[in-house]
C-alpha positions as protocol buffer text, in pm:
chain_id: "A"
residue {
  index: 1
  type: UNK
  ca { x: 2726 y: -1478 z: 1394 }
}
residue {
  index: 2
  type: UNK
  ca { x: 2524 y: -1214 z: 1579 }
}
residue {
  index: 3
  type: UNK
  ca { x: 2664 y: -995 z: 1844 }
}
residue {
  index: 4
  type: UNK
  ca { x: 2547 y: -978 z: 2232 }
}
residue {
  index: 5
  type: UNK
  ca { x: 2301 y: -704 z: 2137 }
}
residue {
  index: 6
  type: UNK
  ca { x: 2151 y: -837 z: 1841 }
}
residue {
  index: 7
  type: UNK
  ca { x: 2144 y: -1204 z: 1887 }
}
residue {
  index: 8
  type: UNK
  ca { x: 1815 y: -1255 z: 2006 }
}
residue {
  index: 9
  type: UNK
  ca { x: 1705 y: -987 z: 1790 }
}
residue {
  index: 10
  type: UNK
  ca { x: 1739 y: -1172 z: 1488 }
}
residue {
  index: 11
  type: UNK
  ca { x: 1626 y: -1470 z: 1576 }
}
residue {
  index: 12
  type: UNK
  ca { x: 1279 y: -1369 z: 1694 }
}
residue {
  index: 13
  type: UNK
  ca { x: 1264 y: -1196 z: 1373 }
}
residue {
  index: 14
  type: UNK
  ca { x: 1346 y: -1510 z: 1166 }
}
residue {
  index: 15
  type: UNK
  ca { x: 1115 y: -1691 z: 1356 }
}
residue {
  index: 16
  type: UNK
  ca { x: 838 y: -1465 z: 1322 }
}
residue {
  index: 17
  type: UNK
  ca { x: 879 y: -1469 z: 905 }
}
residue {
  index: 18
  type: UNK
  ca { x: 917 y: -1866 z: 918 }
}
residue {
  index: 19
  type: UNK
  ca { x: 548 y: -1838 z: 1113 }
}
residue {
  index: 20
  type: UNK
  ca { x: 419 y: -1650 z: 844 }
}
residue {
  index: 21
  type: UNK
  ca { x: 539 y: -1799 z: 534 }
}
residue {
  index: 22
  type: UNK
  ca { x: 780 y: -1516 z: 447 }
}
residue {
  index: 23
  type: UNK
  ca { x: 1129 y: -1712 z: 477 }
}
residue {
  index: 24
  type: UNK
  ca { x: 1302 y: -1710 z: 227 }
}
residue {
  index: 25
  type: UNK
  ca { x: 1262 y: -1369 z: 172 }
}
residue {
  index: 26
  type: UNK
  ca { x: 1234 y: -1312 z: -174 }
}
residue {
  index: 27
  type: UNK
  ca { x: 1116 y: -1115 z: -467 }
}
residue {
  index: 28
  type: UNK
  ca { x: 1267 y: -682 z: -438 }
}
residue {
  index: 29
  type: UNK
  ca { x: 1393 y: -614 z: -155 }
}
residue {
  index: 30
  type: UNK
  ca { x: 1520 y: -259 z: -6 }
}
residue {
  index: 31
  type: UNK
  ca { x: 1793 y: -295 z: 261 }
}
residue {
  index: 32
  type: UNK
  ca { x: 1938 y: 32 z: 440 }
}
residue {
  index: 33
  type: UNK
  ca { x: 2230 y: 22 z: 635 }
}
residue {
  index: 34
  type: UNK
  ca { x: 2363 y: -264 z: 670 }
}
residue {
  index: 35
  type: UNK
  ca { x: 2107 y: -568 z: 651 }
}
residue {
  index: 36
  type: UNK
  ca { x: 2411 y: -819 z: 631 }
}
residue {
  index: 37
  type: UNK
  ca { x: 2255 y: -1042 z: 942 }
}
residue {
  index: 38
  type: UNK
  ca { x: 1978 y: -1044 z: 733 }
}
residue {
  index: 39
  type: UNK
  ca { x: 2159 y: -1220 z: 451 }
}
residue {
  index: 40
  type: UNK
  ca { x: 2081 y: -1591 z: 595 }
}
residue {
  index: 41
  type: UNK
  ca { x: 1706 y: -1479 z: 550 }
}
residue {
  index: 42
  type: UNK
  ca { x: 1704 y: -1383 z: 192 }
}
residue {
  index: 43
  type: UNK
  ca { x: 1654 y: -1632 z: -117 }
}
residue {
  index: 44
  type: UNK
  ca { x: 1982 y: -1459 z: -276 }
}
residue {
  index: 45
  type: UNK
  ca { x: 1906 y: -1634 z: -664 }
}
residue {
  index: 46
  type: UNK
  ca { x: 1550 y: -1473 z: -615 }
}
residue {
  index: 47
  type: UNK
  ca { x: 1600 y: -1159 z: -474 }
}
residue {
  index: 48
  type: UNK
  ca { x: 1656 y: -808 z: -684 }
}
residue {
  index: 49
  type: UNK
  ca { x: 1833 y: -650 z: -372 }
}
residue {
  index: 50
  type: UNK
  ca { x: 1895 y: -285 z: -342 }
}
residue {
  index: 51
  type: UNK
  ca { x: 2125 y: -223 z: -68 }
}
residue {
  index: 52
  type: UNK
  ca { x: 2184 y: 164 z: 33 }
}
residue {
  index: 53
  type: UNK
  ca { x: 2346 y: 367 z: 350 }
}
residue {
  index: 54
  type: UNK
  ca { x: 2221 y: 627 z: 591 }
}
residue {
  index: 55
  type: UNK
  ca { x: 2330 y: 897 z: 566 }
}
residue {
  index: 56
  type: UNK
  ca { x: 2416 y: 898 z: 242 }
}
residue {
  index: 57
  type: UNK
  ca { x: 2055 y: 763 z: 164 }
}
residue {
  index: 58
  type: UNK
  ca { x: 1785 y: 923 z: 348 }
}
residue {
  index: 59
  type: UNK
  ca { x: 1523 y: 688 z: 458 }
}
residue {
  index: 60
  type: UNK
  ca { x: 1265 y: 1055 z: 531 }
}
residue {
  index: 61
  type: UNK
  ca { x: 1282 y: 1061 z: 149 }
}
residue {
  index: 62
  type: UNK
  ca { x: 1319 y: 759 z: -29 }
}
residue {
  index: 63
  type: UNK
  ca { x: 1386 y: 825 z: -388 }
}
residue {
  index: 64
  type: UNK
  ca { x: 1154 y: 512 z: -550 }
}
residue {
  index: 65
  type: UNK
  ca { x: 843 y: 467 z: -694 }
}
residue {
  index: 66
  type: UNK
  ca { x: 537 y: 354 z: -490 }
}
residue {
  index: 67
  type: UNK
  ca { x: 517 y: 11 z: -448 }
}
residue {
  index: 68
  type: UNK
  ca { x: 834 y: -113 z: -573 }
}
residue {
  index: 69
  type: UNK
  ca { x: 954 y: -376 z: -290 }
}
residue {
  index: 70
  type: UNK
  ca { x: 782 y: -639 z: -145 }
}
residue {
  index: 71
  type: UNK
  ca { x: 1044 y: -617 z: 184 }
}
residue {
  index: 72
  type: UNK
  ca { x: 1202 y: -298 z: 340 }
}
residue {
  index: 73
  type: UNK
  ca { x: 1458 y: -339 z: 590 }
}
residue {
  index: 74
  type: UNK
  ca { x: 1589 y: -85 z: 813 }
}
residue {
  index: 75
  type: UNK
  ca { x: 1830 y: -215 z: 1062 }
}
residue {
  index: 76
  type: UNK
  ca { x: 1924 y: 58 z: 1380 }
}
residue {
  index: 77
  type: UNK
  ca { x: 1831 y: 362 z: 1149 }
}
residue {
  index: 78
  type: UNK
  ca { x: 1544 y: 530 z: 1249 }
}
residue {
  index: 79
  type: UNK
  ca { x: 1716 y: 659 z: 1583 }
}
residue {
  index: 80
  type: UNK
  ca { x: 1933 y: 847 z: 1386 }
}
residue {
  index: 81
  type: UNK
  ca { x: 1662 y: 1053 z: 1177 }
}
residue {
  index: 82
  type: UNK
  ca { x: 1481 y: 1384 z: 1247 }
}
residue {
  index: 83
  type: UNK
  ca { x: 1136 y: 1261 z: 1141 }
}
residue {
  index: 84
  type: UNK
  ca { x: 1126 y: 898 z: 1180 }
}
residue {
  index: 85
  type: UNK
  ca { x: 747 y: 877 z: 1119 }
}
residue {
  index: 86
  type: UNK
  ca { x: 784 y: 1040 z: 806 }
}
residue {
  index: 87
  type: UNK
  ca { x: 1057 y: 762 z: 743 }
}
residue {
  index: 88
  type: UNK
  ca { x: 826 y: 504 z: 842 }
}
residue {
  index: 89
  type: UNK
  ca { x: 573 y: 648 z: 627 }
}
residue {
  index: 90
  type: UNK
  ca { x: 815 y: 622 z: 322 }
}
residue {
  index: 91
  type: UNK
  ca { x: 909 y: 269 z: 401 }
}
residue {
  index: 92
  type: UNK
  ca { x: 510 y: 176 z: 380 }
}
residue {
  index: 93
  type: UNK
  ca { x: 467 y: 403 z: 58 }
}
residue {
  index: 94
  type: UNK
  ca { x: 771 y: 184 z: -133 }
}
residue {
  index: 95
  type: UNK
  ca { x: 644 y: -121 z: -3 }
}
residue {
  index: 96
  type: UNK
  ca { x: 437 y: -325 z: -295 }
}
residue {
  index: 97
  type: UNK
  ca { x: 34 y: -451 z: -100 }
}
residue {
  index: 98
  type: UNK
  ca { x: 88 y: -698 z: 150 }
}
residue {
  index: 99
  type: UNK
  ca { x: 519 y: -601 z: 159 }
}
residue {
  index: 100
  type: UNK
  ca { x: 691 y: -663 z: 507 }
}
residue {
  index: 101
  type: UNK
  ca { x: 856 y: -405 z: 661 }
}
residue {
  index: 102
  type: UNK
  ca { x: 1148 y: -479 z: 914 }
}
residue {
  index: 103
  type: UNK
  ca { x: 1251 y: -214 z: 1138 }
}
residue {
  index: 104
  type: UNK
  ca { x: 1528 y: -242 z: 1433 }
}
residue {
  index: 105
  type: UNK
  ca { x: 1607 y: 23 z: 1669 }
}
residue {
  index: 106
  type: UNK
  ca { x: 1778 y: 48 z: 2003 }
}
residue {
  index: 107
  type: UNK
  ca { x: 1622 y: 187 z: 2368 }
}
residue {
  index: 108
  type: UNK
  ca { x: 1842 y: 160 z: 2607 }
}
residue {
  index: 109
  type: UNK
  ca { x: 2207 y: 253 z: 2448 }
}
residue {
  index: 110
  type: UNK
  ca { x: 2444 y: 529 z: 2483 }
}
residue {
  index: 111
  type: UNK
  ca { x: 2506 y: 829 z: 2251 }
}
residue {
  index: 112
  type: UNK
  ca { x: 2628 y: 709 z: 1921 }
}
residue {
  index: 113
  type: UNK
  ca { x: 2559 y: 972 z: 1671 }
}
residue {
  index: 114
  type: UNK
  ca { x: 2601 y: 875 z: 1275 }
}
residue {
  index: 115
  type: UNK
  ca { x: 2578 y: 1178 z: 1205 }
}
residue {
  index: 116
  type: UNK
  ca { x: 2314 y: 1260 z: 1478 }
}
residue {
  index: 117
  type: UNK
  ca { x: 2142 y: 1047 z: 1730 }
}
residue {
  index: 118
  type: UNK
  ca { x: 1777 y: 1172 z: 1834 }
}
residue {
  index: 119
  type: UNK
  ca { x: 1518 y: 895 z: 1971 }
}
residue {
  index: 120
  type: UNK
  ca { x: 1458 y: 619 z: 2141 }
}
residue {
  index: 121
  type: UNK
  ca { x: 1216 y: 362 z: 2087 }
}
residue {
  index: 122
  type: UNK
  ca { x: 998 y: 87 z: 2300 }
}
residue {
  index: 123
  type: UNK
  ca { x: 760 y: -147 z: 2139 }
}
residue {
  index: 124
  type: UNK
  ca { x: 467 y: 51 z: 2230 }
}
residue {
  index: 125
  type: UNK
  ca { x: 619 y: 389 z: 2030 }
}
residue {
  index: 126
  type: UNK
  ca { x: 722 y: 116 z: 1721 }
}
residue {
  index: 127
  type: UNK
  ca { x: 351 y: -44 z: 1704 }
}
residue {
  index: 128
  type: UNK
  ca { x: 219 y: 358 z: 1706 }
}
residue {
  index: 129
  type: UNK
  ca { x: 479 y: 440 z: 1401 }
}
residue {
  index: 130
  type: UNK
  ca { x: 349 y: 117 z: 1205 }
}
residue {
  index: 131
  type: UNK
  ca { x: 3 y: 178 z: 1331 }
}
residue {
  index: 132
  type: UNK
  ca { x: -72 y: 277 z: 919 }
}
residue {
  index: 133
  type: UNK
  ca { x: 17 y: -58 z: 806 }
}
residue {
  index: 134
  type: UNK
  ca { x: -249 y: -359 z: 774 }
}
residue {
  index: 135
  type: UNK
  ca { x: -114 y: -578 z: 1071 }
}
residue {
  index: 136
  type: UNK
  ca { x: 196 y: -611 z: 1320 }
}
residue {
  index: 137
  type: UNK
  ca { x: 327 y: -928 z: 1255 }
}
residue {
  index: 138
  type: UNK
  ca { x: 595 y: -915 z: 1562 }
}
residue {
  index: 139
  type: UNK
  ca { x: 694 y: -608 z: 1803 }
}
residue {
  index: 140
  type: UNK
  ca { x: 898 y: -666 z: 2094 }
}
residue {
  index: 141
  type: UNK
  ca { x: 1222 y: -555 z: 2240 }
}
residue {
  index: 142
  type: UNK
  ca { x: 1537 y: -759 z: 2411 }
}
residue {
  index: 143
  type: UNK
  ca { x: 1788 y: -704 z: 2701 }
}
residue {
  index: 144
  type: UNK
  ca { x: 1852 y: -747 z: 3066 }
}
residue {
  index: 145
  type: UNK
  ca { x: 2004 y: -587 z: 3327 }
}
residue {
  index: 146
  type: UNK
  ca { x: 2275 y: -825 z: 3278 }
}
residue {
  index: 147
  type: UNK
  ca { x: 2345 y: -716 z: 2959 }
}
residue {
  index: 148
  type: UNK
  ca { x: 2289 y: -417 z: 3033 }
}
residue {
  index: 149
  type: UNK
  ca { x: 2560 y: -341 z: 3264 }
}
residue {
  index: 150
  type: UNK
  ca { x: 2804 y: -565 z: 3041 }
}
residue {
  index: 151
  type: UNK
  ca { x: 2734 y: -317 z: 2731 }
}
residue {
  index: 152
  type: UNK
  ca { x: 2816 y: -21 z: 2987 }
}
residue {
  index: 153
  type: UNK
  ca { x: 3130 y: -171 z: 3079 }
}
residue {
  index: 154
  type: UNK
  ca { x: 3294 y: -180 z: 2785 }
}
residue {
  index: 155
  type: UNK
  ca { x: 3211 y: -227 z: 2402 }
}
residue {
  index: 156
  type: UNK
  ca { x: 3403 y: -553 z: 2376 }
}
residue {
  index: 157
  type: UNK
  ca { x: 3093 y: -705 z: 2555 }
}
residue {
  index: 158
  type: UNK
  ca { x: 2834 y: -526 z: 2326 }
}
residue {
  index: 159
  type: UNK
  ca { x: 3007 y: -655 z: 2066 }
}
residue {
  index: 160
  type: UNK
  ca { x: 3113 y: -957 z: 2190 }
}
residue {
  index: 161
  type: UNK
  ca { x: 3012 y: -1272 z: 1961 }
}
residue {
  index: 162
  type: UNK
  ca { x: 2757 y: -1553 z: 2040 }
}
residue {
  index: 163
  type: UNK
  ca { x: 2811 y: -1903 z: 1983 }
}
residue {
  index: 164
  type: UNK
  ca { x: 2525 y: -2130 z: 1928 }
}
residue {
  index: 165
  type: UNK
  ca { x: 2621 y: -2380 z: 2194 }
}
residue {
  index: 166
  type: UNK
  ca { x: 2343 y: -2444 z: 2399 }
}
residue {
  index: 167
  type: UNK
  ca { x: 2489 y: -2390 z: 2739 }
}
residue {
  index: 168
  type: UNK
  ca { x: 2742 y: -2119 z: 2666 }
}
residue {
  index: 169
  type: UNK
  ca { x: 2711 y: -1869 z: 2877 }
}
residue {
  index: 170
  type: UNK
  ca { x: 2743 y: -1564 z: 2600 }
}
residue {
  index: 171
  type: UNK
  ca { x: 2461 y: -1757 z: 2453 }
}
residue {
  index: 172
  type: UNK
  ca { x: 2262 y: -1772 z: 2816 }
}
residue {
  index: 173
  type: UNK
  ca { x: 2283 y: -1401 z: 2858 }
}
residue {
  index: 174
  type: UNK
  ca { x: 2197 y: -1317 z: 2518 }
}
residue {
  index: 175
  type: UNK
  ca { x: 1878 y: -1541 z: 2485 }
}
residue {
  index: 176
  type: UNK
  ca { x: 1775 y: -1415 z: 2834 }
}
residue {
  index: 177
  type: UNK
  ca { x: 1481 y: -1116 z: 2820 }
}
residue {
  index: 178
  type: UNK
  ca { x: 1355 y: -891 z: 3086 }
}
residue {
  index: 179
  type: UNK
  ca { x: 1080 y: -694 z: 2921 }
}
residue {
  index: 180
  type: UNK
  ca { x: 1125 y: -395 z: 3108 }
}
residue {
  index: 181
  type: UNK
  ca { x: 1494 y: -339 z: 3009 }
}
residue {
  index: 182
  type: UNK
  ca { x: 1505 y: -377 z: 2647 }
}
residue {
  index: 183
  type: UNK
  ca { x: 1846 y: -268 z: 2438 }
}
residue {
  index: 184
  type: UNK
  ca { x: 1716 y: -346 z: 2109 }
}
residue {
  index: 185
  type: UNK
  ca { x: 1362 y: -295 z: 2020 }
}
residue {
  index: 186
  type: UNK
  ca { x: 1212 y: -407 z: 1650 }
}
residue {
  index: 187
  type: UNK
  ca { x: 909 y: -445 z: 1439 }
}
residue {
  index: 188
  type: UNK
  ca { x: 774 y: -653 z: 1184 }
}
residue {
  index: 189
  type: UNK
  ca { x: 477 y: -514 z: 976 }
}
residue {
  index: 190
  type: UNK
  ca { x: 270 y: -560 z: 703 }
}
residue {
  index: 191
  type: UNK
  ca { x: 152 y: -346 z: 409 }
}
């Protein structure tokens, strides 16, 4: 179960792969940092998954071949790197012709270095990092002044769980978007 922050976040990403015929993701796949919300998503007996950490794997250098993976998942990494174009670059340069690449990010957030924390991103500065790749399958972003202020308070909010119950109010506040006030941001492209 997804957190406040990441809730709707992963849903409009499943939703966007389900559109396109990607779900279940199979085949090689290249997870860094922590992809575990993506777990529901993946065809686990068909999968070859590869599953490495930032910092201790550094997505500006990705040590495999070209075209390996038909999926590379980065989930809140790139705000954390020096050269996150070049990192996008090497993301595109693993990927295998017509591979998906998931990227998620944050915009509005506080400090939280890992070891260092250096951008942040909107959907407009995601589509121009991807803007190498064939097509943009899905970019948008998520949060709400709501939220917003909730996250600020205190971290048990940001990480507070949401329940799928339709009217829960955790779930109201997490599935509600104002486009100018986005937490998360993410992007879903294609090779």
């Amino acid at each position: 179960m997804a957190h406040l922050t990441r809730y709707y976040m992963y849903k409009r990403i499943k939703k966007c792969l389900k559109e396109n015929n990607y779900l279940p993701m199979k085949g090689n796949i290249l997870g860094i940092s922590g992809i575990g919300n993506f777990y529901p998503l993946i065809d686990m007996r068909n999968v070859e998954l590869t599953e490495v950490n930032y910092p201790e794997a550094d997505m500006q250098h990705l040590p495999y071949e070209d075209n390996g993976f038909d999926f590379v998942i980065s989930d809140q990494v790139i705000e954390h790197l020096e050269d996150p174009k070049k990192a996008i670059k090497e993301s595109y340069r693993v990927l295998n012709k017509d591979g998906i690449a998931i990227h998620t990010t944050c915009f509005i957030n506080y400090i939280h270095s890992c070891p260092k924390d250096f951008w942040r991103f909107s959907p407009d500065a995601l589509r121009y990092l991807c803007q190498g790749f064939s097509e943009i399958l899905h970019c948008e972003g998520w949060g709400n002044r709501i939220a917003i202020l909730l996250c600020f308070l205190s971290d048990r909010f940001r990480f507070m769980r949401i329940p799928e119950i339709k009217w829960s109010i955790r779930r109201l506040i997490a599935t509600y978007n104002e486009e100018k006030y986005p937490i998360v941001t993410w992007v879903v492209a294609k090779k």
